[in-house]
MMTF fields as JSON, N, C-alpha, C and O atoms, coordinates in Angstrom:
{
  "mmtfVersion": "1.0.0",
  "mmtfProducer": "UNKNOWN",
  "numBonds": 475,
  "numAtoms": 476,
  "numGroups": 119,
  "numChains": 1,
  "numModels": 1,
  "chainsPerModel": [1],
  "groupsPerChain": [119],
  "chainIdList": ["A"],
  "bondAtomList": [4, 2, 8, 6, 12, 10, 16, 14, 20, 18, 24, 22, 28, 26, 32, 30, 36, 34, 40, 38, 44, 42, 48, 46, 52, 50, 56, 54, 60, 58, 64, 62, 68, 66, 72, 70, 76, 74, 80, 78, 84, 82, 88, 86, 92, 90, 96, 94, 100, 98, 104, 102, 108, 106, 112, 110, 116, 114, 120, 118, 124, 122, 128, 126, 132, 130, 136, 134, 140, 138, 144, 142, 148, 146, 152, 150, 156, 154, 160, 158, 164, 162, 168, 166, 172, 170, 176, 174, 180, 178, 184, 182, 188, 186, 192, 190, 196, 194, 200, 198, 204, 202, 208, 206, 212, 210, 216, 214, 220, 218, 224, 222, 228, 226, 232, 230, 236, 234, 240, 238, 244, 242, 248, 246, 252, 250, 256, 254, 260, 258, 264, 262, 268, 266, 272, 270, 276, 274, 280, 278, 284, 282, 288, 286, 292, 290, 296, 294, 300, 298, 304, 302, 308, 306, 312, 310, 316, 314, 320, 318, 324, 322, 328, 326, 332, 330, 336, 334, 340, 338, 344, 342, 348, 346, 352, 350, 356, 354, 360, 358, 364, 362, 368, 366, 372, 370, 376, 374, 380, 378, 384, 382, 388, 386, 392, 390, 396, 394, 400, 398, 404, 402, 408, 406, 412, 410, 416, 414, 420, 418, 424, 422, 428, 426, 432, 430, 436, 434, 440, 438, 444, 442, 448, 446, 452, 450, 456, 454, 460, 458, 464, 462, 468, 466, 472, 470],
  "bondOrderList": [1, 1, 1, 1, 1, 1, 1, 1, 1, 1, 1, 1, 1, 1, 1, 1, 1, 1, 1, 1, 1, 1, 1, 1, 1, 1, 1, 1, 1, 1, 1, 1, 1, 1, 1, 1, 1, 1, 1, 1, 1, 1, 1, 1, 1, 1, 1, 1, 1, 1, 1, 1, 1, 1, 1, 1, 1, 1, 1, 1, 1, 1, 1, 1, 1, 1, 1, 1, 1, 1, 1, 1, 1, 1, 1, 1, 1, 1, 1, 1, 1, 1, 1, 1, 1, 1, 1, 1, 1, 1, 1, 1, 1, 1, 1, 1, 1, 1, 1, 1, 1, 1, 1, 1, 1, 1, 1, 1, 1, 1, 1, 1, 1, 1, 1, 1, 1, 1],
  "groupList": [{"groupName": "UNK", "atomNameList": ["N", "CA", "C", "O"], "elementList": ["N", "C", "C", "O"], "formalChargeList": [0, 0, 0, 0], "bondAtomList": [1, 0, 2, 1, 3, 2], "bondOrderList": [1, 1, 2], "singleLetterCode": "X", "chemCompType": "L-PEPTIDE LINKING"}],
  "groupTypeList": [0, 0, 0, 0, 0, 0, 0, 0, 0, 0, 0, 0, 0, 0, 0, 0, 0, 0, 0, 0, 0, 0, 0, 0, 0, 0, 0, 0, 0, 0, 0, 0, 0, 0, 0, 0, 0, 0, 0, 0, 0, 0, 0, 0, 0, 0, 0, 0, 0, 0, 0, 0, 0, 0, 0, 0, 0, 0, 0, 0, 0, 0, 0, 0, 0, 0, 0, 0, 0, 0, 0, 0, 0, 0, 0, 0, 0, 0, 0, 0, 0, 0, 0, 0, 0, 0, 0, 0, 0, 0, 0, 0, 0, 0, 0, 0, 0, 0, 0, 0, 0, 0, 0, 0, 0, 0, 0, 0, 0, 0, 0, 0, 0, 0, 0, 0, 0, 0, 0],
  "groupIdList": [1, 2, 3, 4, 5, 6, 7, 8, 9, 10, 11, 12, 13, 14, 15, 16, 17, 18, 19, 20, 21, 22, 23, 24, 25, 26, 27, 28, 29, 30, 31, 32, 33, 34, 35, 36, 37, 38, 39, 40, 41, 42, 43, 44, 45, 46, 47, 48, 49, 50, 51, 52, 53, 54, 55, 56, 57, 58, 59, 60, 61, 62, 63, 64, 65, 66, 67, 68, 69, 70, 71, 72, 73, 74, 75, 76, 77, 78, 79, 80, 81, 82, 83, 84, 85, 86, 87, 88, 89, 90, 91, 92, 93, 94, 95, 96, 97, 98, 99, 100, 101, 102, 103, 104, 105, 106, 107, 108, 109, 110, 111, 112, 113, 114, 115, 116, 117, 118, 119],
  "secStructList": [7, 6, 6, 6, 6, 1, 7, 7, 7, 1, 1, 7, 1, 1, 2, 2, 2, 2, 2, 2, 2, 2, 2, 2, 2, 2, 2, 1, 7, 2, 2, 2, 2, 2, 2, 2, 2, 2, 2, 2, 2, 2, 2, 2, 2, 2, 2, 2, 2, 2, 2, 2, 2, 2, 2, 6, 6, 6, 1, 1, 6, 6, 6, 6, 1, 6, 6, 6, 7, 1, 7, 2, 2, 2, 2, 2, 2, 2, 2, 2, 2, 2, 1, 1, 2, 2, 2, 2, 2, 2, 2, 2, 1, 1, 6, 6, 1, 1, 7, 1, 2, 2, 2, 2, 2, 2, 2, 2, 2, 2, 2, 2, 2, 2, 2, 2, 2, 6, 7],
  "xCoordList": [10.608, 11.108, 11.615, 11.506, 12.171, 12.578, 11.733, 12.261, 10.745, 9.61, 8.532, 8.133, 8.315, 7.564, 7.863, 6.992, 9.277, 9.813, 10.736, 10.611, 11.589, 12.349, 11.817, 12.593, 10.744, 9.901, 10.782, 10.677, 11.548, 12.187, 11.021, 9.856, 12.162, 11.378, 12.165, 13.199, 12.405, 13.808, 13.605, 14.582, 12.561, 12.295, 12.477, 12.831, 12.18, 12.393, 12.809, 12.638, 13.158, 13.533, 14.22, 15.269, 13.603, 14.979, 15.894, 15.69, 17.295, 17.985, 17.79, 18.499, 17.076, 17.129, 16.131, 16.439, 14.975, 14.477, 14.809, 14.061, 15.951, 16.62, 17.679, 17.727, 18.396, 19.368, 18.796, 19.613, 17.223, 16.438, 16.208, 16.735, 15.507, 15.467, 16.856, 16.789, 17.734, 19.017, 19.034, 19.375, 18.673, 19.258, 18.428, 18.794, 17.183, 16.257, 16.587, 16.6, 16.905, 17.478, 18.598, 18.617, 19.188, 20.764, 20.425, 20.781, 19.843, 19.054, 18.685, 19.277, 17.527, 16.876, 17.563, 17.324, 18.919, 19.354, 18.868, 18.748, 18.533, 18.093, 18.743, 18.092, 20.228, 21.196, 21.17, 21.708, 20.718, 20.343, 18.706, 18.407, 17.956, 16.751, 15.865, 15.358, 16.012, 15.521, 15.88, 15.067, 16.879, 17.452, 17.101, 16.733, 17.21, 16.948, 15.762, 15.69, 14.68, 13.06, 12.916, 12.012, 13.765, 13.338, 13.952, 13.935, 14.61, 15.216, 14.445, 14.462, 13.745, 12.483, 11.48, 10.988, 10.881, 9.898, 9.782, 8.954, 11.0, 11.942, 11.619, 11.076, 12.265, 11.982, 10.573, 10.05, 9.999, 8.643, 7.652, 6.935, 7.931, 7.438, 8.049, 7.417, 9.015, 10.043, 9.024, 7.962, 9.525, 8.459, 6.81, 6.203, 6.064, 4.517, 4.807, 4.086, 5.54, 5.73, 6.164, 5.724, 7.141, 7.2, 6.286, 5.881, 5.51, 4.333, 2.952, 2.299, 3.009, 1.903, 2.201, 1.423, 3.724, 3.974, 3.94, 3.823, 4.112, 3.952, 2.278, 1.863, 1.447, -0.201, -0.494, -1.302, -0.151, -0.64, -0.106, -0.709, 0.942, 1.304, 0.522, 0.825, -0.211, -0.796, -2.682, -3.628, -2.6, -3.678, -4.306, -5.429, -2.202, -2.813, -3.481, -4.093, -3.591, -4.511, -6.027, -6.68, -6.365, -7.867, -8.16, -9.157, -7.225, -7.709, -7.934, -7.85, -8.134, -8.774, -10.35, -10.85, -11.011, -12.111, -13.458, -14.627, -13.046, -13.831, -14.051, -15.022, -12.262, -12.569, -13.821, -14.347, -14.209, -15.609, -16.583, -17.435, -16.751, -17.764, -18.462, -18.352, -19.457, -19.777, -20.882, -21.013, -21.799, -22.565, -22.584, -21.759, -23.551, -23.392, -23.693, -23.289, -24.733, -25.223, -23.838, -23.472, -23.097, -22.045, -20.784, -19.852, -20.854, -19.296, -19.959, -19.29, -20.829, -21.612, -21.362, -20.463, -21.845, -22.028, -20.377, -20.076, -19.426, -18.084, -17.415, -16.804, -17.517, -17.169, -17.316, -16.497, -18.783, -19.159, -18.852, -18.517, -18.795, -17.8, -16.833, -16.634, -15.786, -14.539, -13.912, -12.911, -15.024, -14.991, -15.395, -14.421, -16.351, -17.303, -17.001, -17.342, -16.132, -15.234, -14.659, -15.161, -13.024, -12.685, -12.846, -11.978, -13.792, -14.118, -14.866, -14.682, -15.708, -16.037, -14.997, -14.713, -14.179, -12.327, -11.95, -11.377, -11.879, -11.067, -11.609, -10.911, -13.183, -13.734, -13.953, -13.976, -14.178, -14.4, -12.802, -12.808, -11.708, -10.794, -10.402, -10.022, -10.08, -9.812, -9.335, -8.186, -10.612, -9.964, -9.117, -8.932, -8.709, -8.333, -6.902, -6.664, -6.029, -4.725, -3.645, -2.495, -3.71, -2.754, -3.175, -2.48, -4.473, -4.915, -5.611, -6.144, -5.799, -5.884, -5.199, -5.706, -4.144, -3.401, -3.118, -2.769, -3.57, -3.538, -5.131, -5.49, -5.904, -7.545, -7.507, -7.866, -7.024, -7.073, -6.24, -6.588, -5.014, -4.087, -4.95, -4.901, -5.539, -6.818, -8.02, -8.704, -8.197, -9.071, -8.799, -9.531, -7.52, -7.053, -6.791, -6.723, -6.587, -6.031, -7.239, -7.295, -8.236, -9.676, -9.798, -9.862, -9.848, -10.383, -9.205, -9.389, -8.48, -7.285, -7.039, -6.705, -7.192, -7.004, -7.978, -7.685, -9.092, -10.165, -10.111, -10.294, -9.804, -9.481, -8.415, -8.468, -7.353, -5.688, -6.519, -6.409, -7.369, -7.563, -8.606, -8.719, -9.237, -10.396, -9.805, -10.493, -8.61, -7.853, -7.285, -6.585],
  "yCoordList": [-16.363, -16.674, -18.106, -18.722, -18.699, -19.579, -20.846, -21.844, -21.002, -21.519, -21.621, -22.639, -20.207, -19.741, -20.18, -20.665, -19.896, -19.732, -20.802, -21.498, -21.228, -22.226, -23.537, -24.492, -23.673, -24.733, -25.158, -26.375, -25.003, -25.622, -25.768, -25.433, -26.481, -27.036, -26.744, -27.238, -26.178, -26.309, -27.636, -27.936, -28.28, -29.66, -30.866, -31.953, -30.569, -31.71, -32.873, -32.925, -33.565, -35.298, -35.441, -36.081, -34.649, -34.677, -34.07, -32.87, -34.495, -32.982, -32.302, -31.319, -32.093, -31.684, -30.429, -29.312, -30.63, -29.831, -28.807, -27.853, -28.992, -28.655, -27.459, -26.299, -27.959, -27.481, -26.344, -25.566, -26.233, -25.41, -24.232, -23.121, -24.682, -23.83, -22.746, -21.549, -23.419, -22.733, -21.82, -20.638, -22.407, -21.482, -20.164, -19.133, -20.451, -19.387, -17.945, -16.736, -19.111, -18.134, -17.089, -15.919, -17.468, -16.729, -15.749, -14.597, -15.931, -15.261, -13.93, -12.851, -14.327, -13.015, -12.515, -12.529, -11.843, -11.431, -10.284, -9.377, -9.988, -8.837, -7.711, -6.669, -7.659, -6.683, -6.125, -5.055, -6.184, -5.46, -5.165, -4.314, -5.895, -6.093, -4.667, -3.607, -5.234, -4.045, -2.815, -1.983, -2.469, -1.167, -0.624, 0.541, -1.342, -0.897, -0.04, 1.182, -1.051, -0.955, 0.482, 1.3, 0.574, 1.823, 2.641, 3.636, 2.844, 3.869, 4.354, 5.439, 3.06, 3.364, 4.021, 4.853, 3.922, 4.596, 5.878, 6.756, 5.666, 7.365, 8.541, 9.581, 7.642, 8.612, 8.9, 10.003, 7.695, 7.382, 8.979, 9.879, 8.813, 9.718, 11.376, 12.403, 11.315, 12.618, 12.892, 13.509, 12.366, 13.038, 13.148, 13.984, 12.359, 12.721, 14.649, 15.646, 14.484, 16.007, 17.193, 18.331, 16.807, 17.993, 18.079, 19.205, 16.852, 17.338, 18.512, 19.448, 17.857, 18.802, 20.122, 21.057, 20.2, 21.401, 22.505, 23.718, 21.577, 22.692, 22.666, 23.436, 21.917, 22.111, 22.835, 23.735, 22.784, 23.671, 24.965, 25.876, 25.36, 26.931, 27.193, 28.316, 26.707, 27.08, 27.247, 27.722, 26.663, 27.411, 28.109, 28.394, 28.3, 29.213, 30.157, 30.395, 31.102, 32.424, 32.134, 32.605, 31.127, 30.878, 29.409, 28.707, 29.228, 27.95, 26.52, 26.616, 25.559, 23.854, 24.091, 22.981, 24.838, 24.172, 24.431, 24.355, 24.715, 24.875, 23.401, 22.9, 22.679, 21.154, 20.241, 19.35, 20.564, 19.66, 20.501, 20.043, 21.781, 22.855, 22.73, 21.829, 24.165, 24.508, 23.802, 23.925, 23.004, 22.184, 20.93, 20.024, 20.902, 20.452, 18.753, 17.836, 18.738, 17.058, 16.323, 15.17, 17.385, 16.674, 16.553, 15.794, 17.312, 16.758, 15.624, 14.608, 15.466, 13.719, 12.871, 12.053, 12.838, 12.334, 11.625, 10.456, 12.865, 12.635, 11.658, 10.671, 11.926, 11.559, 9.893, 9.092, 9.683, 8.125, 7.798, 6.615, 8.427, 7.528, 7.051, 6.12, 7.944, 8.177, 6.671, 5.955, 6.762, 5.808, 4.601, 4.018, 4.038, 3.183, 1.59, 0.454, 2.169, 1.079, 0.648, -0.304, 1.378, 1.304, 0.358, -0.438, 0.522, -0.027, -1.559, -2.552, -1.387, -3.054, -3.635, -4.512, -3.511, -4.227, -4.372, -5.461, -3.629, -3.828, -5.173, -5.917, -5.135, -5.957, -7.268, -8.187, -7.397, -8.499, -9.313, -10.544, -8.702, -9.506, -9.136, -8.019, -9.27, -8.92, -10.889, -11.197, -12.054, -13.078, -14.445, -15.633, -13.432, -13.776, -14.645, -15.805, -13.763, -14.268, -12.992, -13.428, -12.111, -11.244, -10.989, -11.045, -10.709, -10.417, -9.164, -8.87, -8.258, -7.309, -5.577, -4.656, -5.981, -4.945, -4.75, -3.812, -6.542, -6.418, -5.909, -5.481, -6.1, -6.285, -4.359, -3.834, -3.224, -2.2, -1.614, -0.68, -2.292, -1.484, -1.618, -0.705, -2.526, -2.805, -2.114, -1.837, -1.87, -0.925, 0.678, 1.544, 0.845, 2.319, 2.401, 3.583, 1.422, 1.228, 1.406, 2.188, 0.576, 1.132, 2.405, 3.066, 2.916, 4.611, 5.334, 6.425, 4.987, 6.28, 6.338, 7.367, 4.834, 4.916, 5.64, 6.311, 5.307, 5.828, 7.358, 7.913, 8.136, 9.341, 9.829, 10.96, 8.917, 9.379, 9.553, 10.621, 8.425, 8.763, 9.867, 10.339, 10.154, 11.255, 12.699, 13.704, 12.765, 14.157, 14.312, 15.295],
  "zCoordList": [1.214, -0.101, -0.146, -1.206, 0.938, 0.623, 0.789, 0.299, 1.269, 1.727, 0.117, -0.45, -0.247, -1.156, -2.837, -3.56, -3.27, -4.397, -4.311, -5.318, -3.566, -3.526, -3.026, -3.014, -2.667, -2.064, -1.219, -1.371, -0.465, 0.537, 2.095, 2.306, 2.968, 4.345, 5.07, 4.621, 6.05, 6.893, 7.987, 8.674, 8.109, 8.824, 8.046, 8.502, 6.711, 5.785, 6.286, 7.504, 5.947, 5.626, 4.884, 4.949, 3.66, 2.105, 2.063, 1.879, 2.195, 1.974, 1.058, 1.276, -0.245, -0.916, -0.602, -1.016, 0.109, 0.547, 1.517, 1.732, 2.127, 3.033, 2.413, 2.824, 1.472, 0.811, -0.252, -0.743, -0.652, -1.506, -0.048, -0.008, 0.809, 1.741, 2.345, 2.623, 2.393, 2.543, 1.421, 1.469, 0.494, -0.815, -1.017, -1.581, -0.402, -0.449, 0.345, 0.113, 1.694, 2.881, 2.471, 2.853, 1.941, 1.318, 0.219, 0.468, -0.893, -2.096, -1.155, -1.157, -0.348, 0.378, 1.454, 2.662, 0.459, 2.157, 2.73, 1.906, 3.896, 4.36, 4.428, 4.346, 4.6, 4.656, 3.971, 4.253, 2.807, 1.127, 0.574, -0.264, 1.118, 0.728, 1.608, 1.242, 2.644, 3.81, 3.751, 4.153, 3.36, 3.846, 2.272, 2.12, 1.366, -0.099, 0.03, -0.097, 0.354, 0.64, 1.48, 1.304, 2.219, 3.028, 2.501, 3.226, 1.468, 0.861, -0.549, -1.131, -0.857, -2.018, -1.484, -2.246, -0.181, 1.111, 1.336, 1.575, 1.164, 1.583, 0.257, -0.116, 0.027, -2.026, -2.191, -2.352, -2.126, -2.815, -1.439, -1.875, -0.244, 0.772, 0.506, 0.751, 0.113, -0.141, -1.466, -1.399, -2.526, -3.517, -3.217, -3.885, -2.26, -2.267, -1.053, -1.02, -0.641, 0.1, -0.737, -0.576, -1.722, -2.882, -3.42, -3.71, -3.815, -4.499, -3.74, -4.201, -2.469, -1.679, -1.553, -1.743, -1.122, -1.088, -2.109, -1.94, -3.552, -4.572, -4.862, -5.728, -4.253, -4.619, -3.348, -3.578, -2.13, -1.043, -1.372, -0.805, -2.196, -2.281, -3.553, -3.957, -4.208, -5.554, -5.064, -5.692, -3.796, -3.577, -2.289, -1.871, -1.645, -0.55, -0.499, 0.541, -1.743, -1.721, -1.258, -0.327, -2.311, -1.541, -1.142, -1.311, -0.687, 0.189, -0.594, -1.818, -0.213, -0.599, -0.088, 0.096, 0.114, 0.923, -0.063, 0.314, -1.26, -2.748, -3.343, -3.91, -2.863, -4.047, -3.433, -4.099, -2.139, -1.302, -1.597, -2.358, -1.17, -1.468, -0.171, 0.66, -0.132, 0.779, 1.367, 2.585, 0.668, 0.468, 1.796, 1.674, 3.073, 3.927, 3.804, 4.519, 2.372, 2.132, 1.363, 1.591, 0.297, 0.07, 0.855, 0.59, 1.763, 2.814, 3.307, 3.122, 3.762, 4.376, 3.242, 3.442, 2.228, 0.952, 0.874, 0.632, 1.19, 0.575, 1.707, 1.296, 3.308, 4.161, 4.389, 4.839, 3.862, 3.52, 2.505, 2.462, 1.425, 0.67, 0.371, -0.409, 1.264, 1.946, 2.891, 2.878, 3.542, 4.998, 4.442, 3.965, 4.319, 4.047, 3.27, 3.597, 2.004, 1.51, 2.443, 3.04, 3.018, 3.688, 5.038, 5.394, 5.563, 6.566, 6.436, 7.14, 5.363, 4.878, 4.578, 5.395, 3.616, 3.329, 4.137, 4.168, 5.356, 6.678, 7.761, 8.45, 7.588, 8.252, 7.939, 8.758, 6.304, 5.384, 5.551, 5.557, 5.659, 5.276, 6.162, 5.81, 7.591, 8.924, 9.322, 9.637, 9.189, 9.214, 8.364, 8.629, 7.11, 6.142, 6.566, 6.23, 7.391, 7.613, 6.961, 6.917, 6.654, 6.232, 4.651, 3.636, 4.817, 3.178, 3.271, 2.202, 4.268, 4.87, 3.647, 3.007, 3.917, 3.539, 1.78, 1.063, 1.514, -0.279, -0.724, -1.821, 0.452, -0.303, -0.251, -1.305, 1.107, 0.736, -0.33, -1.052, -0.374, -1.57, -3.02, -3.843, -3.193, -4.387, -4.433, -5.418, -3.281, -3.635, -3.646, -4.125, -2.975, -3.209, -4.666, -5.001, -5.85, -6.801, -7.678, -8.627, -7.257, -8.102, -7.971, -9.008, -7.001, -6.677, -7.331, -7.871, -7.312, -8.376, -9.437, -10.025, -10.092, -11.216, -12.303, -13.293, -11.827, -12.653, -12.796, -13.88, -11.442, -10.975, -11.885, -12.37, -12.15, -12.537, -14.029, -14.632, -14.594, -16.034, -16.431, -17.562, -15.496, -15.868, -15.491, -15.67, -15.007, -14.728, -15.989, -16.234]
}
């Protein structure tokens, strides 16, 4: 942040650049930031488990193994389409520098949304 948003340098020459960098440093404090974050994690993980748990008891009687079907070309079918993105994103942006983890969250974001609106 402080590098990023405050344009500071902590090597600078200018103090002024110096003194933006400080300011950045202080803004982002971690003592608050971090522990926040893992408490949004927490929630955000706590509710995806209530949710399963109330869809795994709604169809323990007969099972999940209907939403793929019995159908041996579409579990392949599903499995590669499953994988396949996945693994090109992973490889394509592998020497990016840390662009890795935004290029899959984008594409988990294509695949659900469309999903979230056609449910």
């Amino acid at each position: 942040m402080a590098l990023k948003v405050y344009h500071g340098d902590p090597k600078g020459n200018d103090s002024a650049a110096v003194k933006a960098y400080d300011a950045g440093v202080r803004e982002a404090d971690g003592s608050k930031v971090w522990p926040m974050s893992n408490f949004i994690v927490f929630a955000c993980m706590a509710g995806t488990a209530i949710i399963s748990l109330v869809s795994v008891n709604k169809y323990i009687t007969e099972g999940i193994q209907h939403a793929i079907g019995e159908n041996r070309a579409i579990k392949i079918a599903s499995l590669i389409t499953y994988s396949i993105p996945f693994s090109i994103t992973a490889d394509l942006t592998a020497d990016t520098g840390g662009g890795q983890g935004l290029a899959i969250g984008v594409l988990n974001l294509a695949i659900v949304i469309p999903q979230s609106a056609h449910t």
